[in-house]
N, C-alpha and C positions, 0 to 999 in steps of 0.2 A: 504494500500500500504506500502513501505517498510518507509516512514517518519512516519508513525501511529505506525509500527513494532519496529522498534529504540527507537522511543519515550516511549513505553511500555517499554523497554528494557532497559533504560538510567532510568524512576522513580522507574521499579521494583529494581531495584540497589543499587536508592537512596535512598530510603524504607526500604528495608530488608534485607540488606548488615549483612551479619555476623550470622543474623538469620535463623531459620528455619519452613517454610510456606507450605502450602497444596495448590494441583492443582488449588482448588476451589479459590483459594485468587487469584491464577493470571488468573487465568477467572476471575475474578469479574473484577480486576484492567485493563486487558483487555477491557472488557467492557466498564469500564468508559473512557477512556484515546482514545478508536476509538470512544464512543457515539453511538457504536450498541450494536445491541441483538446478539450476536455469540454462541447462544446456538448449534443450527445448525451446524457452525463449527466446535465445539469441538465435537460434538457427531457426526459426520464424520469423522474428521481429527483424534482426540483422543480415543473416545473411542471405534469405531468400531471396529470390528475384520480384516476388508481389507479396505484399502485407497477407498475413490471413484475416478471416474475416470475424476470429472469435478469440478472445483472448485464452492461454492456453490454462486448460482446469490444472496439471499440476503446478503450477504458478502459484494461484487462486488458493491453492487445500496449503500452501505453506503453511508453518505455525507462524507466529510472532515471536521477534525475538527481542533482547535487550538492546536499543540501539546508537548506548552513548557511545561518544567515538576513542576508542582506547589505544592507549601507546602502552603496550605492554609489561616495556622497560622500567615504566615508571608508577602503572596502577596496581591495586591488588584486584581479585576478582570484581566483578562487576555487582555488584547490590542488585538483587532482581525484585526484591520488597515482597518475597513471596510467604 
């Protein structure tokens, strides 16, 4: 959803500001930061030659994840308030 989206969008920033990175790093970091498999969606969304026409359901059944932006080095586990 659009918190997992942002949150992508706020550590790619924080990360590789100033630098220069290939698709494949922000699918990976994608990946990790929603906790899915979005192969499917990039190979839909991206690389196909025509959009499809339904957004794809394993996308959609992901869980929710914690989405503060973490520098490993420096936090402890992430407080999930659970």
């Amino acid at each position: 959803g659009d918190e997992t989206f942002y949150a992508l969008l706020r550590q790619w920033v924080a990360v590789n500001s100033g630098t220069s990175k290939l698709t494949t790093d922000f699918m990976s970091l994608a990946m990790k930061v929603s906790g899915c498999d979005l192969t499917t969606f990039f190979d839909q969304w991206l690389f196909a030659e025509v959009a499809p026409s339904a957004f794809p359901t394993d996308v959609m059944a992901c869980a929710p994840r914690d989405h503060r932006i973490r520098d490993d080095s420096h936090e402890g586990p992430a407080n999930t308030n659970s």
